[in-house]
PQR file of N, CA, C, O and H, with PARSE charges and radii, in Angstrom:
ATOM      1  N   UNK A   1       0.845  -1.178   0.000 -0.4000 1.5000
ATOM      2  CA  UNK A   1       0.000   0.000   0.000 -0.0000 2.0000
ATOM      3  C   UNK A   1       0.886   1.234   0.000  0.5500 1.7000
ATOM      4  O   UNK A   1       1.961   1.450   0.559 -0.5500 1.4000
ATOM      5  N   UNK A   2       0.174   1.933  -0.736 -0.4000 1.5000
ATOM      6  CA  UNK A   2       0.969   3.088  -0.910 -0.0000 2.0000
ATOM      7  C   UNK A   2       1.075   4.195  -0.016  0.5500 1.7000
ATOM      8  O   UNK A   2       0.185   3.900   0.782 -0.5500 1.4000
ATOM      9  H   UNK A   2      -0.700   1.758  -1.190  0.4000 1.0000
ATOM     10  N   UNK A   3       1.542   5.231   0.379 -0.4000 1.5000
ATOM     11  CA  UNK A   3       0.973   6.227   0.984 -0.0000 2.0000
ATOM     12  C   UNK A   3       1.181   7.599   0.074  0.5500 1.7000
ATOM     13  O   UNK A   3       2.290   8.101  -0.112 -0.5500 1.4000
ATOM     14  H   UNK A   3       2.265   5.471  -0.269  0.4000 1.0000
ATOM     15  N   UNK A   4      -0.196   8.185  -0.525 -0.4000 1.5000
ATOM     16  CA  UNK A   4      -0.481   9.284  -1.231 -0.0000 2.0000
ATOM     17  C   UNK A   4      -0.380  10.721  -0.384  0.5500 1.7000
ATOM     18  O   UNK A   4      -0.611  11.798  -0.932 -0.5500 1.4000
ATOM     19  H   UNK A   4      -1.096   7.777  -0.374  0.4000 1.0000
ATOM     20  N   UNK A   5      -0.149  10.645   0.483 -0.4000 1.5000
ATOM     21  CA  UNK A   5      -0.909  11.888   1.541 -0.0000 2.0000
ATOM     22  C   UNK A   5       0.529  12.558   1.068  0.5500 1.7000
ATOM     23  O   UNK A   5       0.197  13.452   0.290 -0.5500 1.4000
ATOM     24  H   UNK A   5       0.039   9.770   0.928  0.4000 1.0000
ATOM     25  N   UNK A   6       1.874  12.546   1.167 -0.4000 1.5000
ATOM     26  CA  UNK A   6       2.457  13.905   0.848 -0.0000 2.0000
ATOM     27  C   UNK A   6       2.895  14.081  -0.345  0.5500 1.7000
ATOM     28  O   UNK A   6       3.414  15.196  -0.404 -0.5500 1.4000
ATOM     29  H   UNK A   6       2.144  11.820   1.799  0.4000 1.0000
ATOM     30  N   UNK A   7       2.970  13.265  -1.815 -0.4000 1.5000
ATOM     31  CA  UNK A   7       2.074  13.525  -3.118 -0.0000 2.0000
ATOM     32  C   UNK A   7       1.200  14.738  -3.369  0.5500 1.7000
ATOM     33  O   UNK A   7       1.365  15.793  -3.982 -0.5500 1.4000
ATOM     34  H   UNK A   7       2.548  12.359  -1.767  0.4000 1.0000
ATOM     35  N   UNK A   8       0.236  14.216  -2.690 -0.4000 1.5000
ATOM     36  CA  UNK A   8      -1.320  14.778  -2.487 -0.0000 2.0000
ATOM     37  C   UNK A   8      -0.755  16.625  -1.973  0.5500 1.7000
ATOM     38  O   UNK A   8      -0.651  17.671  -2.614 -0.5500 1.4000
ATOM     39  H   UNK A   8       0.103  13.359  -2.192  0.4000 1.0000
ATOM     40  N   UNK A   9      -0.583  16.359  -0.950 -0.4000 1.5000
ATOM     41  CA  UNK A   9      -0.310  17.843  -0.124 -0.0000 2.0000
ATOM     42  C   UNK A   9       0.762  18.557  -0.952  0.5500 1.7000
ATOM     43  O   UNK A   9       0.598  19.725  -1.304 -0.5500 1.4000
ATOM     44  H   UNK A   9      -0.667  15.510  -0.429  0.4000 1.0000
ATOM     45  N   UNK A  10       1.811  17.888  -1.250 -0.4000 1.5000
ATOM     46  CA  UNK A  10       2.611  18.636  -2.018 -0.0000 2.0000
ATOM     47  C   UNK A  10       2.093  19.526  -3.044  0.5500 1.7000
ATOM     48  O   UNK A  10       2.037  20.756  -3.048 -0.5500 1.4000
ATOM     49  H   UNK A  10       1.945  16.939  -0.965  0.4000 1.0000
ATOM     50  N   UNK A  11       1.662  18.532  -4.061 -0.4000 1.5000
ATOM     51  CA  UNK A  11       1.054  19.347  -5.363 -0.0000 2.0000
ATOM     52  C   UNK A  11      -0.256  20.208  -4.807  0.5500 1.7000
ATOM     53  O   UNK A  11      -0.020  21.411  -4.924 -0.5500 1.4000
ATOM     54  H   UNK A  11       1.708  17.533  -4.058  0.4000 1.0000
ATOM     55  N   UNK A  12      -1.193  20.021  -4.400 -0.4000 1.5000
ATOM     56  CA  UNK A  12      -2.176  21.056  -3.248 -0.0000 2.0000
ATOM     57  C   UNK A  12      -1.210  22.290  -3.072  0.5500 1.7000
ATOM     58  O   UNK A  12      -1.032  22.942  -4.101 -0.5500 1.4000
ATOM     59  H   UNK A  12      -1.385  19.044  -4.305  0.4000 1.0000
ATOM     60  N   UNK A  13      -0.525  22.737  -1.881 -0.4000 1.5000
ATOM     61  CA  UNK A  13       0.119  23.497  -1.875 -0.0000 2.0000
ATOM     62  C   UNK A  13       1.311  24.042  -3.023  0.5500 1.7000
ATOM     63  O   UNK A  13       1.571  25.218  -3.278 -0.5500 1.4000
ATOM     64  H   UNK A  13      -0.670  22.207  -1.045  0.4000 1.0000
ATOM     65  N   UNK A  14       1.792  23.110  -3.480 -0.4000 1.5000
ATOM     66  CA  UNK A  14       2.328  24.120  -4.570 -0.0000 2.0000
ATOM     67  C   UNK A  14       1.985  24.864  -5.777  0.5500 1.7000
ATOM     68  O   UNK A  14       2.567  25.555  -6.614 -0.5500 1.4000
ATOM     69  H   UNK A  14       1.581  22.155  -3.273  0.4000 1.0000
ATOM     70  N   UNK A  15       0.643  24.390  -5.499 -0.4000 1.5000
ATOM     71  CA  UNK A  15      -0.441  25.182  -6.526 -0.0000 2.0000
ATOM     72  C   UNK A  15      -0.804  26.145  -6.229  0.5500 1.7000
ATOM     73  O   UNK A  15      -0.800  27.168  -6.914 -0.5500 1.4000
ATOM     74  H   UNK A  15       0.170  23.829  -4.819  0.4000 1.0000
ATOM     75  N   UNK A  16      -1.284  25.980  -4.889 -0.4000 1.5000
ATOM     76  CA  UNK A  16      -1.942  27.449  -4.046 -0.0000 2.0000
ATOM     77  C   UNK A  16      -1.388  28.100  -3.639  0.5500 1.7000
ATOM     78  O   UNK A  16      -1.922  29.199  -3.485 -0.5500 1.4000
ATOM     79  H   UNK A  16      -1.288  25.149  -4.332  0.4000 1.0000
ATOM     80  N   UNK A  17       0.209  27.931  -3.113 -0.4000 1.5000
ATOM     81  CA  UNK A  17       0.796  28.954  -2.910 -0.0000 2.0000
ATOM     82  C   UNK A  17       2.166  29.270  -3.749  0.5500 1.7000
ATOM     83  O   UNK A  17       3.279  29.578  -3.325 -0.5500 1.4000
ATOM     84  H   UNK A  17       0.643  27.038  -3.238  0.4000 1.0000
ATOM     85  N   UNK A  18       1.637  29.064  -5.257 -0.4000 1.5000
ATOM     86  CA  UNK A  18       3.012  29.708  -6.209 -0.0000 2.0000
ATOM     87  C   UNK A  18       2.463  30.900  -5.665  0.5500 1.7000
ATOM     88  O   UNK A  18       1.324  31.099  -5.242 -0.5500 1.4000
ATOM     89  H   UNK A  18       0.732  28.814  -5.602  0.4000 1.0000
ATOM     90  N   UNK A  19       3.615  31.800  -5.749 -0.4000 1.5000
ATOM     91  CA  UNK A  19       3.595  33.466  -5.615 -0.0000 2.0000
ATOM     92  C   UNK A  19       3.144  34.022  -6.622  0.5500 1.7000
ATOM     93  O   UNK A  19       3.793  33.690  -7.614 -0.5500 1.4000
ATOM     94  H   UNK A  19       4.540  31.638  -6.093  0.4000 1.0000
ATOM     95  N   UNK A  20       2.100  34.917  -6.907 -0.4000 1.5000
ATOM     96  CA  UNK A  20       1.360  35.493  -7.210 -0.0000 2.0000
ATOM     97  C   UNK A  20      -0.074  34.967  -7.657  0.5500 1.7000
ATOM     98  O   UNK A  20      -0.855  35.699  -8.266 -0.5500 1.4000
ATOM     99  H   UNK A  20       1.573  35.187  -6.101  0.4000 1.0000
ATOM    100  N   UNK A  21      -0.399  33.520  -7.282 -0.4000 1.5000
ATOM    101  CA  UNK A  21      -1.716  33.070  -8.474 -0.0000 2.0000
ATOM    102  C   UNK A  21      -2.712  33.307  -7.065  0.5500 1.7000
ATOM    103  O   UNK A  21      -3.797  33.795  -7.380 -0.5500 1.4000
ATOM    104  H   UNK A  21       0.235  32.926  -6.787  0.4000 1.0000
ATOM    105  N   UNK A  22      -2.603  33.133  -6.027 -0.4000 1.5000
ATOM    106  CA  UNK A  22      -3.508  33.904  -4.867 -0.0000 2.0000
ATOM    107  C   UNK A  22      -2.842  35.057  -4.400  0.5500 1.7000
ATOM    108  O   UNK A  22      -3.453  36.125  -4.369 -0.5500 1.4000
ATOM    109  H   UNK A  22      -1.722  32.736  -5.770  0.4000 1.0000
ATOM    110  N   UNK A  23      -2.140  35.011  -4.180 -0.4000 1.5000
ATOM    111  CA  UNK A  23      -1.347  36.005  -3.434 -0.0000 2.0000
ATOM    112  C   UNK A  23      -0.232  36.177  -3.639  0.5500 1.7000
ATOM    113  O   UNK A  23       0.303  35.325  -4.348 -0.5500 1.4000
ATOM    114  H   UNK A  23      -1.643  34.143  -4.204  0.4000 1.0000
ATOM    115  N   UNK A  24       0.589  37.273  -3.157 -0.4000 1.5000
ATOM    116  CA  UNK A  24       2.171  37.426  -2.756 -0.0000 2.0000
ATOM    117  C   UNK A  24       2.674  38.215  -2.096  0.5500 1.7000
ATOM    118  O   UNK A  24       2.644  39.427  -1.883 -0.5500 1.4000
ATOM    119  H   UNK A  24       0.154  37.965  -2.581  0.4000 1.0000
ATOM    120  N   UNK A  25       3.393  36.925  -1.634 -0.4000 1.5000
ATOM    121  CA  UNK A  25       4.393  37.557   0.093 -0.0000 2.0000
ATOM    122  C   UNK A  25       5.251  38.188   0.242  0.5500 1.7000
ATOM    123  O   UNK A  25       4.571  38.799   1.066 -0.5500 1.4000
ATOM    124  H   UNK A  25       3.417  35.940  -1.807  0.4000 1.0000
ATOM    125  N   UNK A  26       6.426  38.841   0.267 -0.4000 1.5000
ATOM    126  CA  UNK A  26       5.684  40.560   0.111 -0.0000 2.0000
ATOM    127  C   UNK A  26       5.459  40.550  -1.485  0.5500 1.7000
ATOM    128  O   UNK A  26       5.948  39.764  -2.295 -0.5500 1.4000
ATOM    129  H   UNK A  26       6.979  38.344  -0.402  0.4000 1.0000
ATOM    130  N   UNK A  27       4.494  41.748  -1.747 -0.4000 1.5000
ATOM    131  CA  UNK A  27       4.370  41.894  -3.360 -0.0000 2.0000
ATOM    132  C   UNK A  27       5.014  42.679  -3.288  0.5500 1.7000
ATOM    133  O   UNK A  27       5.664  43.039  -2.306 -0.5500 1.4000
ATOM    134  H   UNK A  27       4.096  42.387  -1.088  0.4000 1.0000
ATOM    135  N   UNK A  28       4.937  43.442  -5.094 -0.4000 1.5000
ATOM    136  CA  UNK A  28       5.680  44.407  -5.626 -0.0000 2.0000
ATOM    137  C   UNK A  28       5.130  45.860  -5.229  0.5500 1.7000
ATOM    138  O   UNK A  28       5.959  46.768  -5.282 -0.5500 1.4000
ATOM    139  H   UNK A  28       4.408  43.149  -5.891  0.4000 1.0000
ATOM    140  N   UNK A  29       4.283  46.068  -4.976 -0.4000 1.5000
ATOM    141  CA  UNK A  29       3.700  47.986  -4.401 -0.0000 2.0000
ATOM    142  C   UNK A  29       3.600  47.709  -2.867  0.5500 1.7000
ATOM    143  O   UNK A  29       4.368  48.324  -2.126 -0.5500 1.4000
ATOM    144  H   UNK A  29       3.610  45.330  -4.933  0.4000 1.0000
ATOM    145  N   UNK A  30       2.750  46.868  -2.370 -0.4000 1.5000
ATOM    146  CA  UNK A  30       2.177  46.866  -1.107 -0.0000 2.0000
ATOM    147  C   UNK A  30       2.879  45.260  -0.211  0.5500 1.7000
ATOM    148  O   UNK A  30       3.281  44.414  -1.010 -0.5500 1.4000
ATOM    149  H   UNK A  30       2.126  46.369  -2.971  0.4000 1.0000
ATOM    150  N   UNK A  31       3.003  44.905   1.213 -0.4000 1.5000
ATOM    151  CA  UNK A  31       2.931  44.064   1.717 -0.0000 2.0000
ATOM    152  C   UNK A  31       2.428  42.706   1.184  0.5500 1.7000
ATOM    153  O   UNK A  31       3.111  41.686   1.278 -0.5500 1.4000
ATOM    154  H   UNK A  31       2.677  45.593   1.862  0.4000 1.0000
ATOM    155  N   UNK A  32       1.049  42.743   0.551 -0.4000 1.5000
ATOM    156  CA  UNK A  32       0.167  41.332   0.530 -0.0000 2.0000
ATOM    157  C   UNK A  32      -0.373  42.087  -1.190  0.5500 1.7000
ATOM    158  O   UNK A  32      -0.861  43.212  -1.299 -0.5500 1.4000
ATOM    159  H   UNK A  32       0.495  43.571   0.475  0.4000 1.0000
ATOM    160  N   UNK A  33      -0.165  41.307  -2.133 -0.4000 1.5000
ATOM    161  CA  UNK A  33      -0.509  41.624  -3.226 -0.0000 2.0000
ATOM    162  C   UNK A  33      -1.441  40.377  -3.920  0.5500 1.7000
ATOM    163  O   UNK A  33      -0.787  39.413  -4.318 -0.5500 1.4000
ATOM    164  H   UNK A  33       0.232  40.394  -2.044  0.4000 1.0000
ATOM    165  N   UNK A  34      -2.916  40.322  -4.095 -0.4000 1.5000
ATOM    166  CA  UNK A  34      -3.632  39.560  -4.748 -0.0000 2.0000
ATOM    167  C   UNK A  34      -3.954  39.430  -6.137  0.5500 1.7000
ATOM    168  O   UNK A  34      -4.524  40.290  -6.809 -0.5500 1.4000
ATOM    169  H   UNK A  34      -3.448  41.105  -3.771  0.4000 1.0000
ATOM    170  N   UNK A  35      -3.533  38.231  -6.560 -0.4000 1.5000
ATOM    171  CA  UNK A  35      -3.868  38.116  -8.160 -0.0000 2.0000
ATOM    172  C   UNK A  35      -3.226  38.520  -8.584  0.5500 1.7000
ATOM    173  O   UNK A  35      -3.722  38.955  -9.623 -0.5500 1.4000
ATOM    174  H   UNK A  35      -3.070  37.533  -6.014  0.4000 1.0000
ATOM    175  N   UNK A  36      -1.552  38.922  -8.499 -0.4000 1.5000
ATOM    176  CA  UNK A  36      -1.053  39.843  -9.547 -0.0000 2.0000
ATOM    177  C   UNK A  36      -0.324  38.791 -10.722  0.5500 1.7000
ATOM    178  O   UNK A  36      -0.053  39.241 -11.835 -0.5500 1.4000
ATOM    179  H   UNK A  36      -1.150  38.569  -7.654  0.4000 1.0000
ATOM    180  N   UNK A  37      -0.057  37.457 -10.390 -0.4000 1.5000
ATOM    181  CA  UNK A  37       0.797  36.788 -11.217 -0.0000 2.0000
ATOM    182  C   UNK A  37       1.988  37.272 -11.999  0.5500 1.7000
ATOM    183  O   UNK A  37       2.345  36.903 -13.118 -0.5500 1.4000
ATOM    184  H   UNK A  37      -0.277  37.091  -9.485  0.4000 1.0000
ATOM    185  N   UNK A  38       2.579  38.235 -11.143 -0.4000 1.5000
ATOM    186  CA  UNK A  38       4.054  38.169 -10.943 -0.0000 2.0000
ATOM    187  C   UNK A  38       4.771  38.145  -9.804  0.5500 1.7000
ATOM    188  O   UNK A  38       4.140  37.978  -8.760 -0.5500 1.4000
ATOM    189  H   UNK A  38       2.289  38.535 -10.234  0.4000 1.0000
ATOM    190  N   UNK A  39       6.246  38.304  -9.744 -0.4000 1.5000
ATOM    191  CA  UNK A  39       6.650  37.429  -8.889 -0.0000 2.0000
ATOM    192  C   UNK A  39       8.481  37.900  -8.592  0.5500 1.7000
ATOM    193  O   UNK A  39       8.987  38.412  -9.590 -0.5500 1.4000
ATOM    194  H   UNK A  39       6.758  38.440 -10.592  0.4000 1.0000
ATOM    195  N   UNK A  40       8.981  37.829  -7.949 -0.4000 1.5000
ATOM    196  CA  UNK A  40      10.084  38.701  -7.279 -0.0000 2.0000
ATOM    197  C   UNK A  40      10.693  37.127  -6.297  0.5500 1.7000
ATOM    198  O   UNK A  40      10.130  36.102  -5.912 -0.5500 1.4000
ATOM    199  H   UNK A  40       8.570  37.413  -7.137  0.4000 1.0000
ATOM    200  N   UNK A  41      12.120  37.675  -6.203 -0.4000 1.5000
ATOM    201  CA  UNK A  41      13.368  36.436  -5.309 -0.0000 2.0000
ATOM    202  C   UNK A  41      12.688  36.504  -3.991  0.5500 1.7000
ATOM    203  O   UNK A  41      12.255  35.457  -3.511 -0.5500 1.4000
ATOM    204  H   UNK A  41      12.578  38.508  -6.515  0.4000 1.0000
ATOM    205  N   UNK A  42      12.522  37.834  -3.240 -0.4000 1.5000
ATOM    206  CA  UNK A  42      12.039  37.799  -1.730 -0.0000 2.0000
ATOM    207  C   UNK A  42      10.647  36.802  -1.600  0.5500 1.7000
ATOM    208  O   UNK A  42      10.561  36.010  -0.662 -0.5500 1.4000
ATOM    209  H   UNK A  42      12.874  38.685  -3.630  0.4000 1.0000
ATOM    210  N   UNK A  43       9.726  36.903  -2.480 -0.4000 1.5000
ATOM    211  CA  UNK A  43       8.496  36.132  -2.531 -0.0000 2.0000
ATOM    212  C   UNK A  43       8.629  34.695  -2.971  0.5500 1.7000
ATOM    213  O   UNK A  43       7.860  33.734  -2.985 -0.5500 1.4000
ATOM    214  H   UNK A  43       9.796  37.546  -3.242  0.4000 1.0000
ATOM    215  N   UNK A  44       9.556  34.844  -3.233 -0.4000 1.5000
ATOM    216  CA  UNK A  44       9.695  32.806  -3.948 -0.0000 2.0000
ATOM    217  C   UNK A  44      10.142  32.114  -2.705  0.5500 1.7000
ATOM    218  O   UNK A  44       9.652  31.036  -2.370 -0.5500 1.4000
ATOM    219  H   UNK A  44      10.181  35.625  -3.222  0.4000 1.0000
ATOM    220  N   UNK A  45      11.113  32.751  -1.987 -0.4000 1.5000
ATOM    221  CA  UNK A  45      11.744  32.825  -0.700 -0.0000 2.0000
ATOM    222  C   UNK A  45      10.629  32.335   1.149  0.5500 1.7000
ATOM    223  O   UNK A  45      10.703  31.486   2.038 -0.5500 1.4000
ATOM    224  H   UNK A  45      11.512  33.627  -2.259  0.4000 1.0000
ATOM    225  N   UNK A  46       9.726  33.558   0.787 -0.4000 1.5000
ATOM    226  CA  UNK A  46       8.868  33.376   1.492 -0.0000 2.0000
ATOM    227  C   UNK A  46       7.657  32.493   1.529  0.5500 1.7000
ATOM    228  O   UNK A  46       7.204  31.976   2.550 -0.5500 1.4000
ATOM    229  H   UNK A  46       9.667  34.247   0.065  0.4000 1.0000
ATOM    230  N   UNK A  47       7.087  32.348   0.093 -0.4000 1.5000
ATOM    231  CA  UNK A  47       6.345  31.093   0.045 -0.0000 2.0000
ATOM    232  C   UNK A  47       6.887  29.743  -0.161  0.5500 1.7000
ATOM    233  O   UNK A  47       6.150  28.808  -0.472 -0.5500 1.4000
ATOM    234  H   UNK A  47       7.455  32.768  -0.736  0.4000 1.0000
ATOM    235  N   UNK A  48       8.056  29.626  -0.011 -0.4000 1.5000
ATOM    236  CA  UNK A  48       8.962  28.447   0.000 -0.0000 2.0000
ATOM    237  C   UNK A  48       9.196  28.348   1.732  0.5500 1.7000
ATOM    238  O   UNK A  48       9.519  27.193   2.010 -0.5500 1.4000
ATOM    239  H   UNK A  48       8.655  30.386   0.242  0.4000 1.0000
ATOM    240  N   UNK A  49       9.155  28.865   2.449 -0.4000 1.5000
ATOM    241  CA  UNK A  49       9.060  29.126   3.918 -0.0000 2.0000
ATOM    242  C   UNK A  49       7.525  28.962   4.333  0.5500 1.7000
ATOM    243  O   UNK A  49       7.174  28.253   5.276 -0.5500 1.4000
ATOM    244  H   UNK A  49       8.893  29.803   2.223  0.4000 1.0000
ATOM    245  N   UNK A  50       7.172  29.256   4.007 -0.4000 1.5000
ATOM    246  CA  UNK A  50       5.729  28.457   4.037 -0.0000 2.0000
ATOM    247  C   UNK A  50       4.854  27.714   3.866  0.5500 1.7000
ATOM    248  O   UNK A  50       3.846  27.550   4.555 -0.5500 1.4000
ATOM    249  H   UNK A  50       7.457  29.832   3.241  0.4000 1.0000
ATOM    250  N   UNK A  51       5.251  27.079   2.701 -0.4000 1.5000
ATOM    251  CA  UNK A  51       5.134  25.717   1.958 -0.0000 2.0000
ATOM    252  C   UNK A  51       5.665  24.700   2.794  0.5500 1.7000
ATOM    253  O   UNK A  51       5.099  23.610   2.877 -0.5500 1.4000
ATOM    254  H   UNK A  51       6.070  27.212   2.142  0.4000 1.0000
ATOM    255  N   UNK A  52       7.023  25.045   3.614 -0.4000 1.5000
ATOM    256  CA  UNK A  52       7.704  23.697   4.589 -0.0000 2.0000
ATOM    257  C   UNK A  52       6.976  23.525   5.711  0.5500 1.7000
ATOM    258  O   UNK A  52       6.830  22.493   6.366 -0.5500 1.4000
ATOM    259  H   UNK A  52       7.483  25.930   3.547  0.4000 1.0000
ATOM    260  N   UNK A  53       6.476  24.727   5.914 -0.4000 1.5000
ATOM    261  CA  UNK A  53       6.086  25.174   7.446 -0.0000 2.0000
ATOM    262  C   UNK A  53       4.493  24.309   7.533  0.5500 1.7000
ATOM    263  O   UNK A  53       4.208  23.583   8.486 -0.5500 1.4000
ATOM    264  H   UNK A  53       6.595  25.565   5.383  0.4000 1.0000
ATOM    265  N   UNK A  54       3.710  24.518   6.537 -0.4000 1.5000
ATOM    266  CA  UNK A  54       2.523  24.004   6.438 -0.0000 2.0000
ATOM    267  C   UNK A  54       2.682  22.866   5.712  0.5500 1.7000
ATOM    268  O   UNK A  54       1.888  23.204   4.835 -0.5500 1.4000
ATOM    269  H   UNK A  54       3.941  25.107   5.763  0.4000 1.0000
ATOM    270  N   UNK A  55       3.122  21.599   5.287 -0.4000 1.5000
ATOM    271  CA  UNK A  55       3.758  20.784   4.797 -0.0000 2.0000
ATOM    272  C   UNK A  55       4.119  19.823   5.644  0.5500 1.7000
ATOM    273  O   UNK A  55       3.809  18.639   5.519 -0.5500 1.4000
ATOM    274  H   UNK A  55       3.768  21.324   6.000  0.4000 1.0000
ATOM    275  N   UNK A  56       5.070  20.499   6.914 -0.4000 1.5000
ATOM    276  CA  UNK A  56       5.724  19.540   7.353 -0.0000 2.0000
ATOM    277  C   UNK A  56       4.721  19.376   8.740  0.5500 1.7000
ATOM    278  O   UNK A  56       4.631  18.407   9.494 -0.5500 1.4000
ATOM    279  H   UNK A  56       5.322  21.461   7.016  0.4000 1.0000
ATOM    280  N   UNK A  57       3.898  20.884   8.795 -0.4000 1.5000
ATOM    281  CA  UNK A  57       2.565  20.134   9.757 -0.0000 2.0000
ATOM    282  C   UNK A  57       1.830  18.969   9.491  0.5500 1.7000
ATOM    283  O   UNK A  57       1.553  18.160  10.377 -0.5500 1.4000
ATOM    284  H   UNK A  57       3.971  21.671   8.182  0.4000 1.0000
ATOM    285  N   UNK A  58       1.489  18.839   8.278 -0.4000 1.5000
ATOM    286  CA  UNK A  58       0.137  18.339   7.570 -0.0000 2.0000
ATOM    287  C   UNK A  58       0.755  16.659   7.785  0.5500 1.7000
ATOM    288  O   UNK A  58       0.199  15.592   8.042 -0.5500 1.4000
ATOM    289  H   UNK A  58       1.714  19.496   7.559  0.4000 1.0000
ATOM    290  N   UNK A  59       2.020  17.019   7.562 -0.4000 1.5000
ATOM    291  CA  UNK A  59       2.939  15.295   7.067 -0.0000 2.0000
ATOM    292  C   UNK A  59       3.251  14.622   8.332  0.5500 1.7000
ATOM    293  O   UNK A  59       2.829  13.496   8.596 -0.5500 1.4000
ATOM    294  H   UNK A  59       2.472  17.886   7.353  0.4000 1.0000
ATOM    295  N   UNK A  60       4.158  15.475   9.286 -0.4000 1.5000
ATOM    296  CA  UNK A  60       5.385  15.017  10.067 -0.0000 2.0000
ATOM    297  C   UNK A  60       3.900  15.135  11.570  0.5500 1.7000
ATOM    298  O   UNK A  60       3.211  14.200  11.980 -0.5500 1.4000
ATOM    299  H   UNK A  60       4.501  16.390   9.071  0.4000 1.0000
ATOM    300  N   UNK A  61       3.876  16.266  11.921 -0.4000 1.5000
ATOM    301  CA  UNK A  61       3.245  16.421  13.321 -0.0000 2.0000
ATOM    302  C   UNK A  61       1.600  16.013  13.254  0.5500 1.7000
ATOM    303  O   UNK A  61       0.886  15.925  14.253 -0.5500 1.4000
ATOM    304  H   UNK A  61       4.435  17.025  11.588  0.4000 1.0000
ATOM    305  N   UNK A  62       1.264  15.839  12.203 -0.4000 1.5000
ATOM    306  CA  UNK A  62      -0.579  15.502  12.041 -0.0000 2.0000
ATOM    307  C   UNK A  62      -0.695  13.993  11.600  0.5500 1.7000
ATOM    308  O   UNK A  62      -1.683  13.270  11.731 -0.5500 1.4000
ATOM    309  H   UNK A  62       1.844  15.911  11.391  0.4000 1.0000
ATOM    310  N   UNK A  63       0.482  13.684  11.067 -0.4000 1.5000
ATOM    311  CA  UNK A  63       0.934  12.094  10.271 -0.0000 2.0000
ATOM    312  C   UNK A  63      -0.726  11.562   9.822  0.5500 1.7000
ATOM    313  O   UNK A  63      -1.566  10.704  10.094 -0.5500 1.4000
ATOM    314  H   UNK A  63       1.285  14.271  10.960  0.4000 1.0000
ATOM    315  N   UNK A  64      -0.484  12.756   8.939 -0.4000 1.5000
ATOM    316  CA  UNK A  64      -1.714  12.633   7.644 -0.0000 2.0000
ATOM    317  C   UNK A  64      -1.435  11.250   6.577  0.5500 1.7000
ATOM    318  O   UNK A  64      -0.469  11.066   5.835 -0.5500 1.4000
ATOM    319  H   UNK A  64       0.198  13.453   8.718  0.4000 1.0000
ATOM    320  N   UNK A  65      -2.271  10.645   6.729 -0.4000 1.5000
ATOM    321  CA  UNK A  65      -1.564   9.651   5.835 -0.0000 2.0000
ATOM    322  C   UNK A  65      -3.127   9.330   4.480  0.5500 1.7000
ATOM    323  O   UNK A  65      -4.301   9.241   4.841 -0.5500 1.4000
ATOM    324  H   UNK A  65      -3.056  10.795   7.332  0.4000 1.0000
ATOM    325  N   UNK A  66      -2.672   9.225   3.069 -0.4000 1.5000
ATOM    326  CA  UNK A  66      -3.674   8.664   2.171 -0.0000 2.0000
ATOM    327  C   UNK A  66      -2.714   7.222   1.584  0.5500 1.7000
ATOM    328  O   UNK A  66      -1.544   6.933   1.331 -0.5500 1.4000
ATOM    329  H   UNK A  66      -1.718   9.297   2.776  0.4000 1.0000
ATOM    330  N   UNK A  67      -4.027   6.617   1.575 -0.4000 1.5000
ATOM    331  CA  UNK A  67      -3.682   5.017   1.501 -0.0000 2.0000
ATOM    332  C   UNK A  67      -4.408   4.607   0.056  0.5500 1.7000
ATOM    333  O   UNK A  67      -5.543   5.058  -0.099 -0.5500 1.4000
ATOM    334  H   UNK A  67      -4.977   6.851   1.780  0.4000 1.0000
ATOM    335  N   UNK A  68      -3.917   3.889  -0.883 -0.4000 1.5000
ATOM    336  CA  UNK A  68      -4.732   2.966  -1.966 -0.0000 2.0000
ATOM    337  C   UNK A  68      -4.613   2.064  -2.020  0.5500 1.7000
ATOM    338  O   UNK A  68      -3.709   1.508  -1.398 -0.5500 1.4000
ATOM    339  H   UNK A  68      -2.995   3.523  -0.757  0.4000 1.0000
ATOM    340  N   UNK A  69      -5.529   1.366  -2.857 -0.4000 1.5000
ATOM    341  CA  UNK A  69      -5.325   0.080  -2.711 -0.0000 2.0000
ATOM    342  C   UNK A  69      -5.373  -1.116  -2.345  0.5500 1.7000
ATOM    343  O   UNK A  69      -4.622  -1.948  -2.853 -0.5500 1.4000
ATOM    344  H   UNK A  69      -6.264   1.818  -3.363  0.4000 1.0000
TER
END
């Protein structure tokens, strides 16, 4: 049996939080920039810091697990 759960979460989050397709951390004019779909080193930075952070909750400390099979 397999385990899907950080597969699963991975691609989830790296969808939702590329920098700029909801948001971005800091944006380019203001702090929190929505929808802009562009994208800057400090923000790739920061949602890469957040991606581990919520990631390694979901995986390591919640031991989320998806099973098939």
């Amino acid at each position: 049996m397999a385990d899907w759960a950080p597969v699963l979460v991975g691609v989830v989050l790296f969808v939702l939080l590329s920098p700029g397709l909801l948001f971005q951390l800091p944006g380019h004019y203001r702090p929190v920039d929505f929808g802009g779909m562009k994208t800057n080193g400090k923000s790739i930075a920061v949602h890469t810091v957040i991606f581990f952070a919520i990631f390694a909750v979901l995986i390591m400390a919640l031991h989320l697990h998806i099973y098939t099979g």
